[in-house]
C-alpha positions in Angstrom: 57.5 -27.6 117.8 53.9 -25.7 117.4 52.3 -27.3 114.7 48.3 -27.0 113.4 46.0 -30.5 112.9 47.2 -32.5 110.0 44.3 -31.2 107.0 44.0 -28.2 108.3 46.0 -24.8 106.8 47.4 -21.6 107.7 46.1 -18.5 105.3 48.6 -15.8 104.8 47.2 -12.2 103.7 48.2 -12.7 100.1 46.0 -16.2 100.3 43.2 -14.7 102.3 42.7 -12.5 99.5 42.9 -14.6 96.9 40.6 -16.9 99.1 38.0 -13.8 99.4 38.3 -13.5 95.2 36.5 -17.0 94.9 34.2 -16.6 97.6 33.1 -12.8 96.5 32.9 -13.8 92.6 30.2 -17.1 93.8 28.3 -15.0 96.2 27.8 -12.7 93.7 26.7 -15.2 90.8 24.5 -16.6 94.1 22.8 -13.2 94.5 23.0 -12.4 90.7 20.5 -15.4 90.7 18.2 -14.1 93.5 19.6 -16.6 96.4 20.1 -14.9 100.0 22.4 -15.5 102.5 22.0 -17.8 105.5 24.8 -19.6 108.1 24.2 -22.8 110.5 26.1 -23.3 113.5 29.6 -25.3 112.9 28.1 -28.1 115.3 24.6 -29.7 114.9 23.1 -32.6 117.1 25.4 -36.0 115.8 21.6 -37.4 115.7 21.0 -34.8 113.1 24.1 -36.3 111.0 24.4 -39.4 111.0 22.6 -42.1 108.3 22.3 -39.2 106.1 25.6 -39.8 104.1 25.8 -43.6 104.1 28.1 -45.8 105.7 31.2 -43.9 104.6 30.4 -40.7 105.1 29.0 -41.8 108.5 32.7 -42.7 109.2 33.9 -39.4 108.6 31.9 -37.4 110.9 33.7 -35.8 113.4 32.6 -36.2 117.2 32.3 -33.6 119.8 33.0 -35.0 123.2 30.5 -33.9 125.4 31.9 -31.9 128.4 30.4 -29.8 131.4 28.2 -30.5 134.4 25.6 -32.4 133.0 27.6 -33.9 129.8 26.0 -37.6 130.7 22.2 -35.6 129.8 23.3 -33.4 126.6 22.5 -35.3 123.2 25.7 -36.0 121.6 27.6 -33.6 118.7 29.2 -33.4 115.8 31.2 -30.4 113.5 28.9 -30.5 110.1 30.0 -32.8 107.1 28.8 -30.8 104.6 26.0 -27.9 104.4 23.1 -29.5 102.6 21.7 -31.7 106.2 21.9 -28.4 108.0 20.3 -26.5 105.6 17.5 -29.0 105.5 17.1 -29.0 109.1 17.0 -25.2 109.3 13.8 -25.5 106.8 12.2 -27.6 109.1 14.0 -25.5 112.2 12.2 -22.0 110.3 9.4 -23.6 108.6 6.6 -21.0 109.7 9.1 -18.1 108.2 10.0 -19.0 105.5 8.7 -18.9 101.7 8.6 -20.8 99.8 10.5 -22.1 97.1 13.3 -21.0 99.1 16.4 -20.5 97.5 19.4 -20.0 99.7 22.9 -20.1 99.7 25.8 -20.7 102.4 29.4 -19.7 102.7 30.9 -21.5 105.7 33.6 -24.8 106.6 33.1 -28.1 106.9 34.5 -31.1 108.2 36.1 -34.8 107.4 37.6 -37.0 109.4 39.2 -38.2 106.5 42.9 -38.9 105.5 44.5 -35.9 104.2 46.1 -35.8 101.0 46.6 -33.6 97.8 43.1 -31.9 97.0 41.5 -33.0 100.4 41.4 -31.3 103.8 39.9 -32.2 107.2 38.5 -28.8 107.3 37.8 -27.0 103.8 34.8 -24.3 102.9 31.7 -25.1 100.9 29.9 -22.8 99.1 26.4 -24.1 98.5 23.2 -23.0 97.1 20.2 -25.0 97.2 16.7 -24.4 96.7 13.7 -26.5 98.5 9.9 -26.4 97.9 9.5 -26.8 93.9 10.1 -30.2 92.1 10.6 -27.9 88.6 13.5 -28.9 86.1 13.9 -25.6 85.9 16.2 -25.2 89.5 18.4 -27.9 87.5 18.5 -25.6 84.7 19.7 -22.5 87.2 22.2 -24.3 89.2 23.6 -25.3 85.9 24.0 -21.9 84.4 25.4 -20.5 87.7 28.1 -23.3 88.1 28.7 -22.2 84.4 28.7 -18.4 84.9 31.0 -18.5 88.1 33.7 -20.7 86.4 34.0 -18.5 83.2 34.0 -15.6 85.7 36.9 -17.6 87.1 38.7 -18.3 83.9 38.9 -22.4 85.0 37.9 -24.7 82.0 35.7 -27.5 83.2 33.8 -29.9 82.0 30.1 -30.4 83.7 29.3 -33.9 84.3 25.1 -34.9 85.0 23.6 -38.1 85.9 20.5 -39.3 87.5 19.9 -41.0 90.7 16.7 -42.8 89.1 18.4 -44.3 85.7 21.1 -45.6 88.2 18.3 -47.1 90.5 16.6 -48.7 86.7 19.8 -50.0 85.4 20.2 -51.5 89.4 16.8 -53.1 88.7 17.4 -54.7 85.1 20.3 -56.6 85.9 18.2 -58.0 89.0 19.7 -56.5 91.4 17.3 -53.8 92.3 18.4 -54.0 96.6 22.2 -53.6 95.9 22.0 -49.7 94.7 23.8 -48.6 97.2 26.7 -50.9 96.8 26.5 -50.5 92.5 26.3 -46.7 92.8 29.3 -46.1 95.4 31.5 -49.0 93.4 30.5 -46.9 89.7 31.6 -43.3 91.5 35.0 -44.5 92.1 36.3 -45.6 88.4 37.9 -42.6 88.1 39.7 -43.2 91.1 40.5 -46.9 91.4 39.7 -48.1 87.2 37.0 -50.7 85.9 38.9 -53.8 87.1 39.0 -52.7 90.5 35.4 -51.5 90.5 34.3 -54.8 89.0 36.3 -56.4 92.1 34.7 -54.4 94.6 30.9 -55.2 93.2 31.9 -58.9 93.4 33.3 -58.2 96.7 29.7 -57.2 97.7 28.3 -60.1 96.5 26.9 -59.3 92.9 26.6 -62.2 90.5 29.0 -62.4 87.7 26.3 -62.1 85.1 24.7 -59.2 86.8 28.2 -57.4 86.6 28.6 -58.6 83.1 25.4 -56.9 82.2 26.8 -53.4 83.9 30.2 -53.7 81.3 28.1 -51.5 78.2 26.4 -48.9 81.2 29.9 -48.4 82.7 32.3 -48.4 79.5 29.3 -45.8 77.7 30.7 -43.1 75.6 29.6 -41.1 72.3 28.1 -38.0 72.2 24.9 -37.3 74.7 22.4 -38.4 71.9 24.0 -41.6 71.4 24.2 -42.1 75.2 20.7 -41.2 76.0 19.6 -43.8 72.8 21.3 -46.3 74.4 20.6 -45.5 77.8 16.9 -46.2 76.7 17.3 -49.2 75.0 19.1 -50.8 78.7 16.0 -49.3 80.4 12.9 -50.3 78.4 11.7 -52.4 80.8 12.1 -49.6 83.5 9.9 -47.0 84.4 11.7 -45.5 87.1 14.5 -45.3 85.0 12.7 -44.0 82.0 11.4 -41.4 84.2 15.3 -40.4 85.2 16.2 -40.3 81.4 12.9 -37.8 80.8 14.0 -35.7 83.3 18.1 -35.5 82.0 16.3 -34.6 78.4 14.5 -31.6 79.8 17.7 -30.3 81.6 19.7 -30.9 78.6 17.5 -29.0 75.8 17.3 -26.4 78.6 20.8 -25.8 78.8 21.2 -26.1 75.2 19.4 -23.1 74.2 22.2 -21.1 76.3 25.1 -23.3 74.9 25.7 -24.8 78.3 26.6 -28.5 77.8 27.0 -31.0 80.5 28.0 -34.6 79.5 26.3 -37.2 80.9 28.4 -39.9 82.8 26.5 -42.9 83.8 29.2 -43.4 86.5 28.4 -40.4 88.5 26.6 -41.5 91.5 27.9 -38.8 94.1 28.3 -42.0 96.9 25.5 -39.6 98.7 22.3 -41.3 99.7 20.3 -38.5 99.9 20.0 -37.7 96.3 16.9 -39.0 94.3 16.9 -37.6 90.5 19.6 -35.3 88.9 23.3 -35.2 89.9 26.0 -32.8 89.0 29.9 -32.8 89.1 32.2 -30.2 87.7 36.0 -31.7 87.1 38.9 -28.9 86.3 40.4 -29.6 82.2 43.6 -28.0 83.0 44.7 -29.6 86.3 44.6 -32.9 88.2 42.4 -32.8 91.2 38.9 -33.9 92.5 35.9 -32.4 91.6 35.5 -29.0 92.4 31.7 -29.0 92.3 28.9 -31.1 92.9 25.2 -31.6 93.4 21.8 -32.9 92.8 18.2 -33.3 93.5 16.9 -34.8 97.0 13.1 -35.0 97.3 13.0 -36.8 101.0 15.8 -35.0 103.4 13.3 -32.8 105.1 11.3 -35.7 105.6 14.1 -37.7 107.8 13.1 -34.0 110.1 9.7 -34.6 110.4 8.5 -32.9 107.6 7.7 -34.5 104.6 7.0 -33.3 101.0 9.5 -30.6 100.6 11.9 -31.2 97.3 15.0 -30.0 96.8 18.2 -29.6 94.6 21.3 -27.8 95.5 25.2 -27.6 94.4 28.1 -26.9 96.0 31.6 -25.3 94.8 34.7 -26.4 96.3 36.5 -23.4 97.2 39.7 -25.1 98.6 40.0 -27.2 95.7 39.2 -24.0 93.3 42.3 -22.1 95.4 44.1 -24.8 94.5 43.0 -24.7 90.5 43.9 -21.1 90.3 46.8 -21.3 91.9 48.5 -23.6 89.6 46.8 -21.8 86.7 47.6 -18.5 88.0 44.6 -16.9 87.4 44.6 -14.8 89.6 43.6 -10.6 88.4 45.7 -8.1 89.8 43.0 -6.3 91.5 41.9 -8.8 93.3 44.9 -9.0 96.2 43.2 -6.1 97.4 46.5 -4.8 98.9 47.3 -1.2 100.0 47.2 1.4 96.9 49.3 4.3 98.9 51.6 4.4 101.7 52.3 7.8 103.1 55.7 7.7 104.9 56.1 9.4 108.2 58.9 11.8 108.7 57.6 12.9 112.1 54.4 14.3 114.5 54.1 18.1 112.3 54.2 15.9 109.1 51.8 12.8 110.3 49.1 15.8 111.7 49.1 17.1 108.4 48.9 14.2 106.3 45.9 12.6 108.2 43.2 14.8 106.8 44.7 14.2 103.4 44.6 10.5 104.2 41.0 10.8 105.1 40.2 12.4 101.6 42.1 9.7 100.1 40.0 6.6 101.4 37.0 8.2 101.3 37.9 7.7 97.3 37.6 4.4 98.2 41.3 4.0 97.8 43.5 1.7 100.0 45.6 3.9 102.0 48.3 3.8 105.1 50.6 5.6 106.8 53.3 4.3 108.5 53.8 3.8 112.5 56.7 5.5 113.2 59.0 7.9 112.2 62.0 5.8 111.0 64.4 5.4 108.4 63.3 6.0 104.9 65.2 2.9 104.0 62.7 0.8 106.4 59.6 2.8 105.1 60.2 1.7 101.5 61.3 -1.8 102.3 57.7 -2.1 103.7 56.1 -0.6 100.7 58.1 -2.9 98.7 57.4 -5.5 100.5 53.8 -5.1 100.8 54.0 -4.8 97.2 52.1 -1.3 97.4 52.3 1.1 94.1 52.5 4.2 95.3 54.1 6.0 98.4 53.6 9.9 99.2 55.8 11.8 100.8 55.5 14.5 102.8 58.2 17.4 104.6 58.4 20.8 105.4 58.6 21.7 101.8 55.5 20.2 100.5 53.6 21.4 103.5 54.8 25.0 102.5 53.4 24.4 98.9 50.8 22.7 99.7 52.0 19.6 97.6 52.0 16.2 98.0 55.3 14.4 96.3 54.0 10.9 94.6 56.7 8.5 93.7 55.4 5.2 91.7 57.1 2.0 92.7 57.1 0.3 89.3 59.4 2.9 87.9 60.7 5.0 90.6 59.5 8.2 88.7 58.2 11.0 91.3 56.1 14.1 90.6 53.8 16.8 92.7 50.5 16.9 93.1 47.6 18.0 95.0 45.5 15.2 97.0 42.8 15.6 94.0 45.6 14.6 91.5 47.1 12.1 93.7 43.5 10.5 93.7 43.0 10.9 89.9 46.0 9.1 89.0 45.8 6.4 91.5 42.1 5.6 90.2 43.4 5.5 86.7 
């Protein structure tokens, strides 16, 4: 039995266009924006990779056996975990051409060795934009209205969720635990997933004291309006600059975004298990169906840095688009005219009727209209059953006697009705 990789899917022409609606509605929000286009390759030096999404991630990274003459002398590879690293080492790859701040985005897959379930794939596209060499609030403030323009585009209700990496690192150092952020941060991001018994288990498990996890109960259980979390959020970090500094920076995104009614909540618990990220973070969950986040983000100010070149902040998201197929999908949300299908078929009733018909075919698409004819001369019945099939609108047909009169005969599919016309009308009425 042929079979593909477990993770990995099959598109159909139906789902590649329903694929292409997500990825042509963000890349043009992206460019709506003023980001440009770049692509990595799928493989990058493993060196390049690894330590740069903590243990876990490290895990997950898939290997490329070295092969070839002189495999034993070739640095060993791996398929990209996500597109953020690459990016950053194409900054310090390009440095001398590019300018800066440079805002960029990227449409390309990316892949887990991870264990495939509902909502997760071993290979799924990322769309990210990200933009490096300005440490303004401000980028925060863009990404924020883009991951809000692009879902209303969609029609997907979401709520935005925002954190920040430094009131997670000053509520790590007021309980005394300052060198366990890693383990607090990764244990907070799963209560979603797993609940607040089992995350209190798993800090335990790493060896936090009892009272230091007792002190985390009011910071993980927060809730109330974003005023009344950012009040108490301040009162836990008094003694904190770092973490001051992190609630500063979540007020200036927040009265941003509230000029332009866009309202992220924050959620102390958001961590983003990433190590890389050093000040805001993002998530965006999906109201109307159960399923993993469907976007996520943040600031990083020292990723360029692990390349050799220091100094260079940045913040970037990144939309889910398997996870958003599978959002719409359920929702059916879907337009009409994005499936992008055939508009006319013209059937074929031999060589002295195709000849004809292909300079009124030419005229047709260069209306921009979606047109075919069929192969071969068959049965009528098989002609239709393809338009039908193919779900396509219209179908013209043409014999001896519209070639006489110079007609075209039009029959729409939706209610069988058929009419002349001249190519002009033909185009006319299949714009409208």
């Amino acid at each position: 039995m042929v079979s593909i990789p477990r993770g990995t899917r099959d598109f159909s022409p139906l789902e590649m266009a329903r694929r292409n609606y997500i990825f042509n509605t963000i890349r043009e929000v992206y460019q709506l924006y003023g980001y440009t286009q770049i692509e990595t390759p799928a493989m990058e030096q493993l060196s390049t990779l690894m330590g740069k999404y903590g243990e876990e991630g490290d895990k997950l990274l898939f290997r490329i056996q070295n092969s070839g003459e002189k495999a034993a002398l070739t640095p060993e590879k791996g398929l990209r975990y996500d597109l953020t690293v690459p990016f950053a080492r194409y900054v310090v790859t390009h440095r001398n051409e590019i300018q800066f701040p440079f805002k960029r985005y990227q449409i390309q897959p990316v892949w887990r060795a991870d264990r495939p379930q509902k909502g997760r794939y071993r290979e799924f596209y990322q769309c990210d934009a990200d933009v490096v060499g300005s440490d303004s609030l401000m980028n925060e403030v863009e990404l924020m209205q883009i991951v809000d323009t692009v879902f209303h585009r969609l029609g997907i209700r979401v709520e935005i969720k925002i954190n920040n990496r430094k009131i997670l690192t000053g509520i790590a150092e007021v309980i005394g635990q300052a060198d366990k952020i890693i383990d607090i941060t990764v244990a907070m991001d799963k209560l979603d997933k797993i609940g607040l018994d089992n995350v209190n288990s798993e800090l335990a498990e790493k060896g936090i004291p009892q009272e230091a996890i007792d002190k985390l109960q009011p910071i993980i259980t927060l809730f109330g309006t974003n005023e009344e979390k950012l009040t108490t959020i301040k009162e836990v970090l008094a003694t904190s600059p770092v973490g001051l500094k992190g609630v500063e920076e979540l007020e200036y995104i927040l009265s941003k975004l509230a000029a332009i009614d866009c309202t992220p909540s924050i959620d102390l618990t958001l961590a983003r298990g990433l190590n890389y990220y050093t000040g805001a973070i993002f998530e965006v969950k999906a109201l109307d169906v159960e399923i993993g986040s469907i976007t996520g983000g943040g600031r990083y100010d020292n990723l360029t840095g692990i390349f050799g070149m220091p100094g260079v902040s940045g913040v970037g998201i990144s939309f889910g688009a398997d996870r958003i197929y599978d959002v719409l999908n359920q929702l059916d949300l879907y337009p009409q005219e994005a499936m992008l299908g055939t508009e006319v078929l013209f059937i074929n009733f031999g060589e002295t009727e195709t000849e004809y018909c292909l300079p009124l075919i030419k005229k047709v698409r260069e209306a921009d209209i979606r047109a075919e004819i069929f192969p071969d001369a068959v049965k009528m019945k098989k002609q239709m059953a393809y338009a039908n099939a193919k779900q396509i609108p219209f179908v013209v047909l043409v014999g001896e006697d519209e070639i006489k009169s110079r007609q075209l005969t039009v029959k729409d599919m939706q209610n069988g009705e058929q009419k002349s016309v001249t190519v002009e009308e033909l185009i006319r009425l299949i714009q409208k």
